[in-house]
CHARMM-style PDB file with segment names, atoms N, HN, CA, C and O in Angstrom:
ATOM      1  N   UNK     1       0.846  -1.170   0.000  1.00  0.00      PROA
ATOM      2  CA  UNK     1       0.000   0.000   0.000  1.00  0.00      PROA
ATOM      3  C   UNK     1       0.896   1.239   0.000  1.00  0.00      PROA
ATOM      4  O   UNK     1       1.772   1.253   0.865  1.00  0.00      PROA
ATOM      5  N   UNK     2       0.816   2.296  -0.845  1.00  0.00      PROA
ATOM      6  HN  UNK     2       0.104   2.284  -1.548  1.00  0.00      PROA
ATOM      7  CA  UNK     2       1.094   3.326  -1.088  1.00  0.00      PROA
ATOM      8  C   UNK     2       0.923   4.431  -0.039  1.00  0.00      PROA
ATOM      9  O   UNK     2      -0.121   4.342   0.608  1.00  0.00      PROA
ATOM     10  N   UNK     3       1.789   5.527   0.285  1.00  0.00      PROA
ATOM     11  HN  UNK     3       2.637   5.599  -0.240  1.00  0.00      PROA
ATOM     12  CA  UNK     3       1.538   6.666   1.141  1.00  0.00      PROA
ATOM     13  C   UNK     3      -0.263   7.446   0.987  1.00  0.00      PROA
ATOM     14  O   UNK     3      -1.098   8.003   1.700  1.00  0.00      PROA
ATOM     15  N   UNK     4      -0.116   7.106  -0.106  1.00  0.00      PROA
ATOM     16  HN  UNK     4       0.562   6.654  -0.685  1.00  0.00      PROA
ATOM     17  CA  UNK     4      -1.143   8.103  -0.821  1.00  0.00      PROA
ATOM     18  C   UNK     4      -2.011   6.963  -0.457  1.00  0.00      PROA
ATOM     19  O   UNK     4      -2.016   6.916   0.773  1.00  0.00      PROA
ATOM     20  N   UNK     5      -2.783   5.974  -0.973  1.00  0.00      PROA
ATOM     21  HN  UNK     5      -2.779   6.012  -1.973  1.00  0.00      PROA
ATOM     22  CA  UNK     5      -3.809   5.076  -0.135  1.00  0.00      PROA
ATOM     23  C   UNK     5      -3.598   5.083   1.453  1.00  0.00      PROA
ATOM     24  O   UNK     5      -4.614   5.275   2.120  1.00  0.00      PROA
ATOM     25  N   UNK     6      -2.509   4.912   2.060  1.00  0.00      PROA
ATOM     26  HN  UNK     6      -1.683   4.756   1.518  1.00  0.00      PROA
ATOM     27  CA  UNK     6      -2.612   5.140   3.597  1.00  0.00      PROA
ATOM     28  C   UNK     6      -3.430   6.152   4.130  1.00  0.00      PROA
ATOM     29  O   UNK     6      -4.410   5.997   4.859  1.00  0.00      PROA
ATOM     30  N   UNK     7      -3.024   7.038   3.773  1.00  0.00      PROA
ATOM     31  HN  UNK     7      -2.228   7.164   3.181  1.00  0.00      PROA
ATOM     32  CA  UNK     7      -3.778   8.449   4.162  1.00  0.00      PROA
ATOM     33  C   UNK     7      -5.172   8.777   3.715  1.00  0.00      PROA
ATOM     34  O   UNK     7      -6.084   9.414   4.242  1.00  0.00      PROA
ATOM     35  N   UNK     8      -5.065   8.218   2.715  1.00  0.00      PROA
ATOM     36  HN  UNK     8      -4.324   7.701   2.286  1.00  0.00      PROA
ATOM     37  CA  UNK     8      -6.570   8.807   1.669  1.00  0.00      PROA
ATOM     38  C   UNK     8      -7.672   7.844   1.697  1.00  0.00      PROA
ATOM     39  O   UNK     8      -8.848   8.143   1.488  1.00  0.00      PROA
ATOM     40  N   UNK     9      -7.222   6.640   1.971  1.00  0.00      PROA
ATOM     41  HN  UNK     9      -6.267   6.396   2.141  1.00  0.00      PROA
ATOM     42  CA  UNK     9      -8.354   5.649   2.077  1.00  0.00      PROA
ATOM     43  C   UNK     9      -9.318   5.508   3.480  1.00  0.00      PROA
ATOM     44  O   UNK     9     -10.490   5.819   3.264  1.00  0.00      PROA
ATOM     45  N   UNK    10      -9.092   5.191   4.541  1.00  0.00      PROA
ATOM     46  HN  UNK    10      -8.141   4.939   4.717  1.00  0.00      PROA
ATOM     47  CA  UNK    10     -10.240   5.447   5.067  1.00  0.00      PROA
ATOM     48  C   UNK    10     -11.444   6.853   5.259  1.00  0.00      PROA
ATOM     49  O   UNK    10     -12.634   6.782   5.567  1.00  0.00      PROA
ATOM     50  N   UNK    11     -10.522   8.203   4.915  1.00  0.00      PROA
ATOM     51  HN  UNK    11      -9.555   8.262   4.665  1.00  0.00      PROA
ATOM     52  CA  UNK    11     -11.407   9.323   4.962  1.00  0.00      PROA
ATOM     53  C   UNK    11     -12.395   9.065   3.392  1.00  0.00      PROA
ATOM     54  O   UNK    11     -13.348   9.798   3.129  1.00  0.00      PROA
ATOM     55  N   UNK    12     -12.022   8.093   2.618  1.00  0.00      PROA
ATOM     56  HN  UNK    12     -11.247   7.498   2.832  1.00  0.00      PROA
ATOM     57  CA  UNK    12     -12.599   7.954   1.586  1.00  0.00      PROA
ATOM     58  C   UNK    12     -13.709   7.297   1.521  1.00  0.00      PROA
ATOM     59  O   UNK    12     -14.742   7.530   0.893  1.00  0.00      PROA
ATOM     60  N   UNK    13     -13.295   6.107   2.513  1.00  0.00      PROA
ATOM     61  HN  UNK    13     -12.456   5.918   3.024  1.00  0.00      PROA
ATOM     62  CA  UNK    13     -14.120   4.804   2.830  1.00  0.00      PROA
ATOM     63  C   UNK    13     -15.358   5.567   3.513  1.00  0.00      PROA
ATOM     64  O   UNK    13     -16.508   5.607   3.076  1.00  0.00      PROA
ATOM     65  N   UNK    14     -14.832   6.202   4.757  1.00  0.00      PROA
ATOM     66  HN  UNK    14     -13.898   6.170   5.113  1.00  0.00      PROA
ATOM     67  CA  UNK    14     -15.861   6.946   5.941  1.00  0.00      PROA
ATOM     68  C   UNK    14     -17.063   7.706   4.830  1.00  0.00      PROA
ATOM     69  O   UNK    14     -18.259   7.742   5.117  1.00  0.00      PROA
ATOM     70  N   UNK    15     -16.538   8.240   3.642  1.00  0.00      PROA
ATOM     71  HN  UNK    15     -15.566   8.210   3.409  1.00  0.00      PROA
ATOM     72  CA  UNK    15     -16.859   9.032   2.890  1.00  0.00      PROA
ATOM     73  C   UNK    15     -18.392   8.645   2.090  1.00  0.00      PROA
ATOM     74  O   UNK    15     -19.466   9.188   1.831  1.00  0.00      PROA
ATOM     75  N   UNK    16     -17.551   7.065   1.866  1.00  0.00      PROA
ATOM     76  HN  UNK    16     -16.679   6.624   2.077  1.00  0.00      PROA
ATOM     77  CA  UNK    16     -18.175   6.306   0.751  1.00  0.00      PROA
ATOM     78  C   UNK    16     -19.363   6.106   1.483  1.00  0.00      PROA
ATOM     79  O   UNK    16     -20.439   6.515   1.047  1.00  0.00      PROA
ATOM     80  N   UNK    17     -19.253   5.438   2.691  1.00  0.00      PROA
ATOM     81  HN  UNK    17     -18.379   5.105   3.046  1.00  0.00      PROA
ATOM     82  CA  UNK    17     -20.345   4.619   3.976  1.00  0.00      PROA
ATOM     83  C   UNK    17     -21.190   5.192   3.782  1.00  0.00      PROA
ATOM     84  O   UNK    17     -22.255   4.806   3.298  1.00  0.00      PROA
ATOM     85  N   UNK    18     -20.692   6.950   4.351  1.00  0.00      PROA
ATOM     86  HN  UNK    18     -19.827   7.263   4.745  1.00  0.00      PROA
ATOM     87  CA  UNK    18     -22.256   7.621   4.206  1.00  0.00      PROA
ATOM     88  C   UNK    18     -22.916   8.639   3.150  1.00  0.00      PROA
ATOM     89  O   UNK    18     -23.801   9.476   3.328  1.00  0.00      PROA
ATOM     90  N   UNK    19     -22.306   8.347   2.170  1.00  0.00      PROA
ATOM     91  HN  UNK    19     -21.587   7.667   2.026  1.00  0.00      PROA
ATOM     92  CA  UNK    19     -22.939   8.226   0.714  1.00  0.00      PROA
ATOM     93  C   UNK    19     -24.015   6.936   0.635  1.00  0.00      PROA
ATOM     94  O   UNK    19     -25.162   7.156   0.246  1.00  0.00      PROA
ATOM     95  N   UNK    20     -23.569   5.487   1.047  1.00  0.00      PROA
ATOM     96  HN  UNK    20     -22.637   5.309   1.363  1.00  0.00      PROA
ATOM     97  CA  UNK    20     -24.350   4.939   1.292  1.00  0.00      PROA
ATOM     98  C   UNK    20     -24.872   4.069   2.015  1.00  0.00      PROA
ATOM     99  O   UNK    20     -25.331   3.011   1.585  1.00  0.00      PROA
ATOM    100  N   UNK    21     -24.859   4.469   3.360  1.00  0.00      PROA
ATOM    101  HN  UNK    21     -24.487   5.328   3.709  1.00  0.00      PROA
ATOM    102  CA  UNK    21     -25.209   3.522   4.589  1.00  0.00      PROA
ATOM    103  C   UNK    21     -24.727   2.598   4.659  1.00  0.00      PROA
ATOM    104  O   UNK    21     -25.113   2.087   5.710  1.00  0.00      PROA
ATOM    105  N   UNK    22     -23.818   1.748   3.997  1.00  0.00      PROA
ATOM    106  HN  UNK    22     -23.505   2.163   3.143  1.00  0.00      PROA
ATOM    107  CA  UNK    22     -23.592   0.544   4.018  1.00  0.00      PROA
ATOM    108  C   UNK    22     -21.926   0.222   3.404  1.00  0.00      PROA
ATOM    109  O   UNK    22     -21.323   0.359   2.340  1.00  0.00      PROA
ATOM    110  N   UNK    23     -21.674  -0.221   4.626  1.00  0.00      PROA
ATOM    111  HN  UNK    23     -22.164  -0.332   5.491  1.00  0.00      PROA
ATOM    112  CA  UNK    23     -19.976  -0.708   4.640  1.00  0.00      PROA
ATOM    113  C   UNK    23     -19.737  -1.848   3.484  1.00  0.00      PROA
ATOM    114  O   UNK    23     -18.692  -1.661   2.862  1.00  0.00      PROA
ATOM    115  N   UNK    24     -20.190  -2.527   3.241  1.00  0.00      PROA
ATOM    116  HN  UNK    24     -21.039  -2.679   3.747  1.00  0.00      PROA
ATOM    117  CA  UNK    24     -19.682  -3.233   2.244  1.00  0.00      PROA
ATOM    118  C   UNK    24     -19.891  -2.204   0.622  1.00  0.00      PROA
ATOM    119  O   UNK    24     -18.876  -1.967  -0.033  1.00  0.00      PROA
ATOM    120  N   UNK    25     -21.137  -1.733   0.183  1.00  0.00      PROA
ATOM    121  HN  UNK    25     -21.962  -1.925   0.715  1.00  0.00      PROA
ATOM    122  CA  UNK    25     -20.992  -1.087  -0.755  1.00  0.00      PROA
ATOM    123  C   UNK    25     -19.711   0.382  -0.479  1.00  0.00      PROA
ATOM    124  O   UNK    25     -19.007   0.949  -1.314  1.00  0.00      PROA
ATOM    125  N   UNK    26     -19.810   0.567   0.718  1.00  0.00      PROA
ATOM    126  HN  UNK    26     -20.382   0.106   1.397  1.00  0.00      PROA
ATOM    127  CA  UNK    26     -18.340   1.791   0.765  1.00  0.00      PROA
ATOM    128  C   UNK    26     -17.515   1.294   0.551  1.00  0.00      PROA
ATOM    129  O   UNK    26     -16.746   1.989  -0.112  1.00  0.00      PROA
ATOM    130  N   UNK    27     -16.996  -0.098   0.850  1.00  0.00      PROA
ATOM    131  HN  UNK    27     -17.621  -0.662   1.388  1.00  0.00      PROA
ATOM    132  CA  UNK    27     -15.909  -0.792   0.430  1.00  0.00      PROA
ATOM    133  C   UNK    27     -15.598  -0.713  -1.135  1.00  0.00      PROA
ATOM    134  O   UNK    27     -14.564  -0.342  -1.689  1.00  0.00      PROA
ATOM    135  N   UNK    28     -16.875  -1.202  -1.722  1.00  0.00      PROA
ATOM    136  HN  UNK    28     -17.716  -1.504  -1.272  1.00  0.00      PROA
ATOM    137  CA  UNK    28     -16.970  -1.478  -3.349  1.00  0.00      PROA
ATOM    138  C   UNK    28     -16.616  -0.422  -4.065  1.00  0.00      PROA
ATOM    139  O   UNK    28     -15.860  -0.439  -5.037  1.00  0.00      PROA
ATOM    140  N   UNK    29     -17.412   0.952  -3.377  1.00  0.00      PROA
ATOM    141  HN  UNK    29     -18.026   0.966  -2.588  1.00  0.00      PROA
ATOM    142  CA  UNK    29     -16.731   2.221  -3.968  1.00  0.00      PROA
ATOM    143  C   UNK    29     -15.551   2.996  -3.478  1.00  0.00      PROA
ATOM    144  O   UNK    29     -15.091   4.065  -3.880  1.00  0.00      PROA
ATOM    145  N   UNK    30     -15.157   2.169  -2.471  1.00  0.00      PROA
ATOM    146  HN  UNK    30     -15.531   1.301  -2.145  1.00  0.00      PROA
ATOM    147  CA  UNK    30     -13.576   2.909  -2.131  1.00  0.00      PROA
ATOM    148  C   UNK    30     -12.811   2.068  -3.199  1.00  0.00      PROA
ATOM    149  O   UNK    30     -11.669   2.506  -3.332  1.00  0.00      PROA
ATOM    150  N   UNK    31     -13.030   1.196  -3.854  1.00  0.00      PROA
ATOM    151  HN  UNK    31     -13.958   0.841  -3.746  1.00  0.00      PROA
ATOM    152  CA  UNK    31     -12.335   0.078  -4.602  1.00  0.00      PROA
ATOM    153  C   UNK    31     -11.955   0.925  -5.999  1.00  0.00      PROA
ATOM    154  O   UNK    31     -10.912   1.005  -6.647  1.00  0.00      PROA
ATOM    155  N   UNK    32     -13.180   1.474  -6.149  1.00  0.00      PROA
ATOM    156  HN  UNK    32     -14.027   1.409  -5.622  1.00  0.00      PROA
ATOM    157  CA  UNK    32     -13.614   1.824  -7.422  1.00  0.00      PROA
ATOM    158  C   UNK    32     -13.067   3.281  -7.650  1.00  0.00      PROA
ATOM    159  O   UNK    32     -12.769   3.665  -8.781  1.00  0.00      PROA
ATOM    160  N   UNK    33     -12.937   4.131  -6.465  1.00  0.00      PROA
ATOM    161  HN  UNK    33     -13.179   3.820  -5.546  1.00  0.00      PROA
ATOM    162  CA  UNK    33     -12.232   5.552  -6.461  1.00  0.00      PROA
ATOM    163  C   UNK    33     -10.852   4.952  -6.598  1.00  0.00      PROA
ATOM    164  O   UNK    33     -10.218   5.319  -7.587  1.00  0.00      PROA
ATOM    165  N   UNK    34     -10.312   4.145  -5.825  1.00  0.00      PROA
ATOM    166  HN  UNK    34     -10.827   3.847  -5.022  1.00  0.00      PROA
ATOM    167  CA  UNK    34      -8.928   3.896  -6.161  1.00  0.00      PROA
ATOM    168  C   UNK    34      -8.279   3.509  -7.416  1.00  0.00      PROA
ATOM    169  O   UNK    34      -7.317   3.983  -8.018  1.00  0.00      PROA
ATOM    170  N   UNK    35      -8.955   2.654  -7.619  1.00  0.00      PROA
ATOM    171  HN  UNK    35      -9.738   2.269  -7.129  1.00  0.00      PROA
ATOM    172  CA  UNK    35      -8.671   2.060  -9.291  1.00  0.00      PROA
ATOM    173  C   UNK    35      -9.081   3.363 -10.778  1.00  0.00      PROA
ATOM    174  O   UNK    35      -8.508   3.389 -11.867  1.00  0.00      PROA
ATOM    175  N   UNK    36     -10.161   4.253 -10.331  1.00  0.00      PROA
ATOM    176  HN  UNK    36     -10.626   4.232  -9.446  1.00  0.00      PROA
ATOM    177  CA  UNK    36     -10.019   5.335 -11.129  1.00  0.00      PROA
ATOM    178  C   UNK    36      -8.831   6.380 -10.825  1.00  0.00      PROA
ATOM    179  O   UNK    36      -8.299   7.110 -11.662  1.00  0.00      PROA
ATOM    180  N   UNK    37      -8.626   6.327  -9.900  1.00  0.00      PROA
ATOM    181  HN  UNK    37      -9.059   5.734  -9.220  1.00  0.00      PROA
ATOM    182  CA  UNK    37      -7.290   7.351  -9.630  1.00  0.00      PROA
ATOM    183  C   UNK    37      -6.286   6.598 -10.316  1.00  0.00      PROA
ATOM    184  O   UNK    37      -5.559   7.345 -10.972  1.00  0.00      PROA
ATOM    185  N   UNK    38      -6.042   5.622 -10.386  1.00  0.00      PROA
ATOM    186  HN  UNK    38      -6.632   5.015  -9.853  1.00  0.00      PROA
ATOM    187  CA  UNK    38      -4.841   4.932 -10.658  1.00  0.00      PROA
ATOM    188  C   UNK    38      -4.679   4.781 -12.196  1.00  0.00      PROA
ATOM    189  O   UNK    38      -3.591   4.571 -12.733  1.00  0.00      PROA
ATOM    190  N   UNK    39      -6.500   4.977 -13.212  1.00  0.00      PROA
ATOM    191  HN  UNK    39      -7.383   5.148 -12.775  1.00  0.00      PROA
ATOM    192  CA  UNK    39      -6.507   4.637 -14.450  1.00  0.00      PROA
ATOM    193  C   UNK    39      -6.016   6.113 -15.030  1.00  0.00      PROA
ATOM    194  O   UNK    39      -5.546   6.214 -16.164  1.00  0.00      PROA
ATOM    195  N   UNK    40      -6.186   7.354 -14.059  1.00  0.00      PROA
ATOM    196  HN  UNK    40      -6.568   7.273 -13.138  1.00  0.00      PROA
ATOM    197  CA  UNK    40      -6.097   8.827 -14.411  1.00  0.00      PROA
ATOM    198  C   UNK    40      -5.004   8.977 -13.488  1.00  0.00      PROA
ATOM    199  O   UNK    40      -5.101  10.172 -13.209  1.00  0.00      PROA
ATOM    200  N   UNK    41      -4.149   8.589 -12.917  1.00  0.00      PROA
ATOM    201  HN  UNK    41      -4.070   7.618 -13.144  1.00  0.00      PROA
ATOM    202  CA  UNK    41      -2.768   8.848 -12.462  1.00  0.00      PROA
ATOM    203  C   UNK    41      -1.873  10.091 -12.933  1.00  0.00      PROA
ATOM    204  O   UNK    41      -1.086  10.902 -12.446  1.00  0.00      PROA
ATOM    205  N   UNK    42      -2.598   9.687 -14.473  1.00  0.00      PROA
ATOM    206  HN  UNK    42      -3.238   9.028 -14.869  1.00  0.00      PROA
ATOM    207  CA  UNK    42      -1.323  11.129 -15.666  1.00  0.00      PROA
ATOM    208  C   UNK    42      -1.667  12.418 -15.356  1.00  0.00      PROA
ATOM    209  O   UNK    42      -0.981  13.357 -14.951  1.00  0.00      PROA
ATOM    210  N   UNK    43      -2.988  12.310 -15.641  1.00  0.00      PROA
ATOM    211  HN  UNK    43      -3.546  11.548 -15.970  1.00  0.00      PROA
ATOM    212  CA  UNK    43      -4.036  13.726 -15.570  1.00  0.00      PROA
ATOM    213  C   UNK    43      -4.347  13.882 -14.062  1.00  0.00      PROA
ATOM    214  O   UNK    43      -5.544  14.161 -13.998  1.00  0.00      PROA
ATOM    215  N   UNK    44      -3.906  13.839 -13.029  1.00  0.00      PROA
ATOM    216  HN  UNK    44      -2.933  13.612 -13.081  1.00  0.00      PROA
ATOM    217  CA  UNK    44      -4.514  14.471 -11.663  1.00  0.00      PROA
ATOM    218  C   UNK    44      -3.651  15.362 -11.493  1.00  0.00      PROA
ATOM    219  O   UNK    44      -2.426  15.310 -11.599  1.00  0.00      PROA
ATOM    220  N   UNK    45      -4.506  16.399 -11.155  1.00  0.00      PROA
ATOM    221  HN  UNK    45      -5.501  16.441 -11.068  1.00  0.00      PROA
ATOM    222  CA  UNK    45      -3.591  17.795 -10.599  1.00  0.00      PROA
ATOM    223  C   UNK    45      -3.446  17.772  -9.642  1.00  0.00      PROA
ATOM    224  O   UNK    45      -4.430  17.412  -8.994  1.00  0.00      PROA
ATOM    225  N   UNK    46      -2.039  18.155  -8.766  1.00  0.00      PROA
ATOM    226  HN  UNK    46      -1.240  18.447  -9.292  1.00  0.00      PROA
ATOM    227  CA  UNK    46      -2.362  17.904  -7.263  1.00  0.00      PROA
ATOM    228  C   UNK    46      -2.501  19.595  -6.340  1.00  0.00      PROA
ATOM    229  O   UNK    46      -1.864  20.636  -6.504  1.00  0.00      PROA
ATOM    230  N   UNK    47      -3.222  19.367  -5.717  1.00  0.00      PROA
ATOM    231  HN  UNK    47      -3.739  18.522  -5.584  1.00  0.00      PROA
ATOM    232  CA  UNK    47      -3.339  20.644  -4.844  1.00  0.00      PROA
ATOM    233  C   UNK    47      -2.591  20.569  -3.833  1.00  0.00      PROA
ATOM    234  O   UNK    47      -2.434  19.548  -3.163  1.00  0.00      PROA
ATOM    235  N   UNK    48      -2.075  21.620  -3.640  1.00  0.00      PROA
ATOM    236  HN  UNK    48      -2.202  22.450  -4.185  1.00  0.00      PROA
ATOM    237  CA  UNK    48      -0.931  21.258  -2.270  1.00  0.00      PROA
ATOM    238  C   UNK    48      -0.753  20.026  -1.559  1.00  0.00      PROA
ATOM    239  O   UNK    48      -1.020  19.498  -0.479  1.00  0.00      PROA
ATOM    240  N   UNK    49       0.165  19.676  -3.314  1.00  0.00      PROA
ATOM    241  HN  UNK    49       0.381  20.105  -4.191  1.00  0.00      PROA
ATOM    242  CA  UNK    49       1.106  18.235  -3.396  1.00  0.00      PROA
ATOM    243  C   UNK    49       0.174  16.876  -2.843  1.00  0.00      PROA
ATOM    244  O   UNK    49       0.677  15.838  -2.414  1.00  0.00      PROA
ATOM    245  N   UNK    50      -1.449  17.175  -2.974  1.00  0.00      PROA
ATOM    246  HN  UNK    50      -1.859  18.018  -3.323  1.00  0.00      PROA
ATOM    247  CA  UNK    50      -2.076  16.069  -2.428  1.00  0.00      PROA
ATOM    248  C   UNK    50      -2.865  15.885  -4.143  1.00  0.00      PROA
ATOM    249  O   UNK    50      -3.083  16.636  -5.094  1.00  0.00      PROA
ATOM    250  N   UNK    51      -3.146  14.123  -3.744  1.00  0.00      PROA
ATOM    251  HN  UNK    51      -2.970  13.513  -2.971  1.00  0.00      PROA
ATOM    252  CA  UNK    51      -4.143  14.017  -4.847  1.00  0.00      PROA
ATOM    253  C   UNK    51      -5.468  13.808  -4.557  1.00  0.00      PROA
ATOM    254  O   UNK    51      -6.259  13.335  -5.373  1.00  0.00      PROA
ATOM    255  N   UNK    52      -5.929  14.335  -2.742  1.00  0.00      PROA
ATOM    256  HN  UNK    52      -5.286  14.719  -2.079  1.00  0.00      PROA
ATOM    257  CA  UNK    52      -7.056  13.977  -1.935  1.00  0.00      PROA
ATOM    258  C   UNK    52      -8.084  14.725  -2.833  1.00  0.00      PROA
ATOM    259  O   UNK    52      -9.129  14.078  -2.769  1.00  0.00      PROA
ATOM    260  N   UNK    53      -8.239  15.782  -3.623  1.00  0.00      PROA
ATOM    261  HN  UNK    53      -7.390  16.308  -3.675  1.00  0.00      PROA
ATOM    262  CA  UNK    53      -9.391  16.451  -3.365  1.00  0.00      PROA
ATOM    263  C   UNK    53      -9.677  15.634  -5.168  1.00  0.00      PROA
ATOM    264  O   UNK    53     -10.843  15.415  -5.496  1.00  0.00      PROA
ATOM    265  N   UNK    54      -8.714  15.331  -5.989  1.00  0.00      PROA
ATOM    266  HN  UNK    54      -7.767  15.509  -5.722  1.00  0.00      PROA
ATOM    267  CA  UNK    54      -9.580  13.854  -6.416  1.00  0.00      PROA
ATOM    268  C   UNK    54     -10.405  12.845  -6.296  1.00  0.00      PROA
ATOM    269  O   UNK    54     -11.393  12.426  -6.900  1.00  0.00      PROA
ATOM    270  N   UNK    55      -9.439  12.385  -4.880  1.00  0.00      PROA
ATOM    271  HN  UNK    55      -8.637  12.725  -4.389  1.00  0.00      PROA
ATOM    272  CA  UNK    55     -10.249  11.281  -4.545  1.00  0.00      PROA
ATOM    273  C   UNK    55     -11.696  11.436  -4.212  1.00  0.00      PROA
ATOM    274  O   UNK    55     -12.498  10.516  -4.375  1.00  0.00      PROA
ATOM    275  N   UNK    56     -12.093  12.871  -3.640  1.00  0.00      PROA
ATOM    276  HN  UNK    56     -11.441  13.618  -3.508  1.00  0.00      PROA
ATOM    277  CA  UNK    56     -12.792  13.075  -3.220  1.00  0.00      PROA
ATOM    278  C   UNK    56     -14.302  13.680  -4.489  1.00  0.00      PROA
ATOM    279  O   UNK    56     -15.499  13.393  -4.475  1.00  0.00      PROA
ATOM    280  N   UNK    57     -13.686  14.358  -5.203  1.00  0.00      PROA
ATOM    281  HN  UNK    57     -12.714  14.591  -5.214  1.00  0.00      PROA
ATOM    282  CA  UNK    57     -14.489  14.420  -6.534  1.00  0.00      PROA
ATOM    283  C   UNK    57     -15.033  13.127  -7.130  1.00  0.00      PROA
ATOM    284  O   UNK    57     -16.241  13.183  -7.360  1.00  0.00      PROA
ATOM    285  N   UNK    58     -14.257  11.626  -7.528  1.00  0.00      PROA
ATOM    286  HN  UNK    58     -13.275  11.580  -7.341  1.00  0.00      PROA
ATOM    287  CA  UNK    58     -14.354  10.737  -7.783  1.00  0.00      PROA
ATOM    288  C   UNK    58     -15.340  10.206  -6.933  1.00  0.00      PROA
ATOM    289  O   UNK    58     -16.129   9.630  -7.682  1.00  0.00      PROA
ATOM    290  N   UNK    59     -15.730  10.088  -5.727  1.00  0.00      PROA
ATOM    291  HN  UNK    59     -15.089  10.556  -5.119  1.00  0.00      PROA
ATOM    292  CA  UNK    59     -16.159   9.483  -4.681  1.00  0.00      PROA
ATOM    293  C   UNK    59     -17.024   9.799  -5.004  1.00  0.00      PROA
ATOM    294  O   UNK    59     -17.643   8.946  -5.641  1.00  0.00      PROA
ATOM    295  N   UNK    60     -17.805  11.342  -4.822  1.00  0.00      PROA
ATOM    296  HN  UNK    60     -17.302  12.034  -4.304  1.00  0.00      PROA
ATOM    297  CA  UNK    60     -18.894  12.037  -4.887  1.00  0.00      PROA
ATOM    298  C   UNK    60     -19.406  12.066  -6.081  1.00  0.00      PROA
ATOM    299  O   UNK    60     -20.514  12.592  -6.186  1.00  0.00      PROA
ATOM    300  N   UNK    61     -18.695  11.469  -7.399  1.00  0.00      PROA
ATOM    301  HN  UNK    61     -17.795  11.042  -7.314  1.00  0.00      PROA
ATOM    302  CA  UNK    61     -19.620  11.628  -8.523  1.00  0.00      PROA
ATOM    303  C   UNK    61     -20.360  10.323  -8.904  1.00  0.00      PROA
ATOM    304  OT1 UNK    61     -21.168  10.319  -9.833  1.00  0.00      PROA
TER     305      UNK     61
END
């Protein structure tokens, strides 16, 4: 696991849960924010040197 998943994944997960009540589907979509970050790796801009407020766009869309 990467610095960047250490840090970014459970505020993502917490994120996902209550988007939708339910820990296993937060799981499915923390899965799914990660693996899109990773398919757009080239193109993320980082905001003060983070790629969180991605993750966080991704999550929410």
């Amino acid at each position: 696991m990467t610095i960047v998943e250490e840090t970014a994944m459970q505020p993502v997960n917490n994120h996902c849960f209550r988007l939708t009540g339910n820990w296993a589907l937060a799981d499915d979509a923390t899965s799914a924010v990660f693996f899109a970050a990773w398919r757009q790796r080239g193109d993320v801009k980082l905001v003060h040197d983070s790629a969180s407020p991605n993750a966080w766009t991704t999550s929410s869309g």
